[in-house]
C-alpha positions in Angstrom: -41.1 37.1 220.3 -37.6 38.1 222.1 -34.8 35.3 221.8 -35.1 32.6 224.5 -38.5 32.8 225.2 -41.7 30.7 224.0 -45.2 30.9 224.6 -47.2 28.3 227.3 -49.9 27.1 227.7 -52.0 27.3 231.2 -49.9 25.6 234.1 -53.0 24.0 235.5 -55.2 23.1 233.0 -53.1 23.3 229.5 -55.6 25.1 227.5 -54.0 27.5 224.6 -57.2 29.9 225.2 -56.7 33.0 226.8 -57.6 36.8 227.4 -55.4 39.5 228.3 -55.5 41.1 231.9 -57.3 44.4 231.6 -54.5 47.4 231.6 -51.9 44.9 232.2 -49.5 46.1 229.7 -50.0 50.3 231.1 -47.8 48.7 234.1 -45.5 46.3 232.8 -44.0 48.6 230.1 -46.1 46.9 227.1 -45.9 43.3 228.6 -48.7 40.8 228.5 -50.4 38.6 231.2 -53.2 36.5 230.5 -56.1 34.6 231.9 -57.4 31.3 230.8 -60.2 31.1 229.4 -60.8 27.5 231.2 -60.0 28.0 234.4 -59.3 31.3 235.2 -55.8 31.3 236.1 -53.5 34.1 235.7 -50.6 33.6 234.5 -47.7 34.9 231.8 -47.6 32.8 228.4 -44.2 34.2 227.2 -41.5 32.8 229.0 -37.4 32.0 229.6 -36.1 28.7 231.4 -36.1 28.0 235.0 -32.4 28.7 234.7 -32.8 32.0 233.1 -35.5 33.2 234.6 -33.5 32.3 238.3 -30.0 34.1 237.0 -32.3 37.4 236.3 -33.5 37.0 240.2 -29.8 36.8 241.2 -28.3 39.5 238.9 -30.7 41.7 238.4 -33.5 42.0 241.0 -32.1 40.5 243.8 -29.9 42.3 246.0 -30.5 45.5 244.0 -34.4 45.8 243.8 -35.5 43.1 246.1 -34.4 41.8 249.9 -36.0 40.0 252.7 -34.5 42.1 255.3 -36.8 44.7 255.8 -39.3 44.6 258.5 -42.5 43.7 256.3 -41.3 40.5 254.7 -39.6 39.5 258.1 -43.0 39.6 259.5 -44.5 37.8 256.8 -41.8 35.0 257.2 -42.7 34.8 260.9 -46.1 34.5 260.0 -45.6 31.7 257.9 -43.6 30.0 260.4 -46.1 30.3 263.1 -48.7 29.1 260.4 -46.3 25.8 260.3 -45.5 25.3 263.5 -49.6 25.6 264.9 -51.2 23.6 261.9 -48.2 21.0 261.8 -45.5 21.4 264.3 -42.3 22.2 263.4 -39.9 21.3 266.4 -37.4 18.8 265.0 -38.6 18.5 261.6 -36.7 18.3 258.4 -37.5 21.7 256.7 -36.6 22.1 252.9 -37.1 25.7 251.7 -37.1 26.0 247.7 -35.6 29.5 246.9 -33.5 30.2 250.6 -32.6 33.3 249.6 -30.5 35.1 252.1 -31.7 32.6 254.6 -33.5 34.7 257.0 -36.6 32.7 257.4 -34.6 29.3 257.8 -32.7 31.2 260.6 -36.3 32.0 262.2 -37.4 28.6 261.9 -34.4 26.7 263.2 -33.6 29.4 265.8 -37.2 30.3 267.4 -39.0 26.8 266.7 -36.4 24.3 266.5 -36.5 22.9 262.8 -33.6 21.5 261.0 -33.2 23.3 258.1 -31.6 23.3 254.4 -32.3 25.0 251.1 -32.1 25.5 247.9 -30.6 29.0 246.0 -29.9 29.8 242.8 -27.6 33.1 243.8 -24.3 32.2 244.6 -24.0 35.7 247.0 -27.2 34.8 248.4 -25.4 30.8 249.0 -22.4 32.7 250.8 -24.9 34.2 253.1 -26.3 31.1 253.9 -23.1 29.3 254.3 -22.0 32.3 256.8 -25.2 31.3 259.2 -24.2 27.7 258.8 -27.6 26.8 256.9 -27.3 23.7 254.8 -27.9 24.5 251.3 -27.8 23.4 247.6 -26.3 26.1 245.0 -29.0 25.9 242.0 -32.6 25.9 241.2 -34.9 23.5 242.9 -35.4 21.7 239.2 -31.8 21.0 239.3 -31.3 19.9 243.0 -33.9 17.1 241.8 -31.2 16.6 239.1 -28.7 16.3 241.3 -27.2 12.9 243.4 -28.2 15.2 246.3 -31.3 14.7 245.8 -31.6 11.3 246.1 -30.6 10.9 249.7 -32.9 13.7 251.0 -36.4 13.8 251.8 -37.7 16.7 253.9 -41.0 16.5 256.7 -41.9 20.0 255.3 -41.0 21.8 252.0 -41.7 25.9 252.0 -42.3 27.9 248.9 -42.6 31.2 249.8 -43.1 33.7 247.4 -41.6 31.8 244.8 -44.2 29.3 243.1 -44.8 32.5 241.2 -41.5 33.2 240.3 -40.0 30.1 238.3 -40.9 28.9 234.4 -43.2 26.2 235.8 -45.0 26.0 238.9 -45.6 22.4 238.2 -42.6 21.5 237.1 -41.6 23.3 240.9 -44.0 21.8 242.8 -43.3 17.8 241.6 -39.8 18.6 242.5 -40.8 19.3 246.4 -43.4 16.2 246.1 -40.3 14.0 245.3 -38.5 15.7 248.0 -41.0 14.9 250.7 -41.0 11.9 252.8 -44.4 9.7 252.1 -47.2 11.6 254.2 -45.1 15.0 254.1 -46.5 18.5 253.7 -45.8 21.3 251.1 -46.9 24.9 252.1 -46.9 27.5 249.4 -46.9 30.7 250.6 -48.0 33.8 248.3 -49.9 36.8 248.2 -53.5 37.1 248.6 -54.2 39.4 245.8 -56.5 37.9 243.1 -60.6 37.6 243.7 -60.1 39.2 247.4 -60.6 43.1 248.0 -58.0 45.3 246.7 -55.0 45.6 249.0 -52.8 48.2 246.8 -52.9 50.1 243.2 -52.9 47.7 240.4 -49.2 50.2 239.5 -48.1 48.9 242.8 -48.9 45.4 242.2 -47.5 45.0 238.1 -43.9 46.0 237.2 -41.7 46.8 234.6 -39.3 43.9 235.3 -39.6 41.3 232.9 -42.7 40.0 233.1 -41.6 35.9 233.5 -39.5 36.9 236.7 -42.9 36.9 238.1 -45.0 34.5 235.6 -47.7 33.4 238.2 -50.6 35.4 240.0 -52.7 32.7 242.2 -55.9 33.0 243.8 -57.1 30.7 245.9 -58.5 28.3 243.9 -56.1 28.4 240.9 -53.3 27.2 244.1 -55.4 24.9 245.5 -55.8 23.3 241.5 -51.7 23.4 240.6 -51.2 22.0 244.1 -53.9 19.1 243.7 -52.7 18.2 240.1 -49.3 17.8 241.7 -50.1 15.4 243.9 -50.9 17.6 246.9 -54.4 17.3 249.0 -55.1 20.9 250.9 -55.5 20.8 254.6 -55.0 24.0 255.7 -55.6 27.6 254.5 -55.0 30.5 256.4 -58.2 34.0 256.2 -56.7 34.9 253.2 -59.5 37.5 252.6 -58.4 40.3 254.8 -54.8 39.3 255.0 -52.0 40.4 252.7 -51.0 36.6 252.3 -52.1 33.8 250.9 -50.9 30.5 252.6 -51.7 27.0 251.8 -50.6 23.6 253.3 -50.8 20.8 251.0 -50.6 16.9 252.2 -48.4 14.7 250.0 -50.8 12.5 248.3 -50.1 9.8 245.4 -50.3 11.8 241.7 -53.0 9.5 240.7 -55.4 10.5 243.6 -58.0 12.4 242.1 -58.7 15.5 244.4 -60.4 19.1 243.6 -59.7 21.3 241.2 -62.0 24.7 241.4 -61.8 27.0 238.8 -62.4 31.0 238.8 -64.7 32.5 236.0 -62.2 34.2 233.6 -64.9 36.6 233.3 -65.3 37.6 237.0 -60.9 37.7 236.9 -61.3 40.2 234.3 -63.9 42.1 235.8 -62.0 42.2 239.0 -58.8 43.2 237.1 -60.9 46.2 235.6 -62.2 47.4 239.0 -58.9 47.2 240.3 -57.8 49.1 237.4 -60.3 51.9 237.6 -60.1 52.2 241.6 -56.4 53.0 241.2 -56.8 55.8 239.6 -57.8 57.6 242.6 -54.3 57.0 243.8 -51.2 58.9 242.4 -48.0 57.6 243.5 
């Protein structure tokens, strides 16, 4: 194994048993991603920190490969904030988004429906962006903004993270950080895409990459988020027709951590199945 990285278990259920994804490494440039045998969760077992998997976001995909102002992810921001504002309301409520990047859905939010807004950001370039819409903002990973002495005087109505539960070392670890951040009855919603046990929406070579695979360690399907969110203390009250949409979106109430609540599982068996018909439809596709 490279330096800096370790091998974990499953996220949700922390079993040590699991299979490869079908073709996964003919995409990711010899990279492995595995399901669990258990539960059916996909996920990557070799992994950096939080803090090292964050500083290859802000140096090396961010900015260069990835940005949030192109038309497709603005309208999947709005989406998500019109999800908010019609299942909870969002009009004068304390709005914490984990991962700001350059800020442009905070600015939606605050600006169209009236939130007041603040976020985390690992990338200091990203931060200056923020700081030049005047959007409150903590420079570091969520994990260490719970650190922090900020933390302790905040608490948030509403804590986003959008498509960025799959990007961090532990989506657990990520997820307890917004349940602290929360005022007592608050609401997480986990925005993702809707990609795993739903009909193909793009070539598996569209969906896997040859960045490092633990910049992107976590592939939910409905069930596996509903599970991460409920063993972290979350209850799901709203889900959006994930089916035929390209997102997945999932509003989670802030519950105690000893309140049992569901945890479905997926048949590792039917993931890889899926995984292999994606595989073999793709090829009908050059690119």
């Amino acid at each position: 194994m490279n330096k800096g990285y370790k091998d974990f278990p499953c996220d949700i259920c922390g079993s040590d048993d699991a299979v490869e994804v079908p073709h996964a490494r003919a995409h990711t440039g010899d990279q492995a991603v595995h399901i669990c045998r258990n539960c059916g969760f996909v996920y990557v077992k070799a992994r950096r920190d939080a803090t090292a998997i964050a500083a290859a976001w802000s140096d090396e995909i961010y900015g260069d490969v990835y940005t949030a102002r192109i038309p497709a992810v603005k309208a999947r921001q709005v989406y998500v904030a019109d999800f908010i504002d019609v299942t909870l309301g969002l009009t004068g409520k304390q709005l914490f988004d984990i991962g700001a990047g350059e800020g442009q859905f905070l600015d939606i939010a605050r600006r169209d429906y009236g939130a007041q807004v603040f976020g985390t950001e690992p990338s200091t370039r990203n931060c200056e962006i923020l700081a030049g819409l005047g959007i409150g903002h903590f420079v570091g990973t969520i994990e260490q903004f719970h650190d922090s002495t900020a933390a302790r005087s905040y608490r948030a109505d509403i804590a986003t993270i959008m498509w960025t539960l799959e990007n961090c070392e532990s989506c657990e670890r990520m997820l307890a950080c917004a349940h602290d951040a929360l005022v007592d009855g608050g609401h997480v919603v986990v925005a993702t895409g809707s990609r795993i046990l739903v009909p193909f929406k793009k070539p598996l070579q569209l969906y896997l990459s040859k960045n490092p695979a633990d910049s992107h360690c976590f592939r939910f399907s409905a069930n596996a988020l509903q599970s991460i969110l409920a063993k972290t203390g979350f209850a799901l009250v709203h889900v959006n027709k994930y089916i035929d949409s390209d997102i997945l979106c999932m509003v989670g109430r802030k519950a105690s951590r000893s309140e049992p609540l569901p945890m479905p599982k997926d048949d590792y068996r039917d993931v890889a199945n899926f995984f292999e018909r994606w595989h073999q439809e793709s090829q009908r596709y050059s690119l």
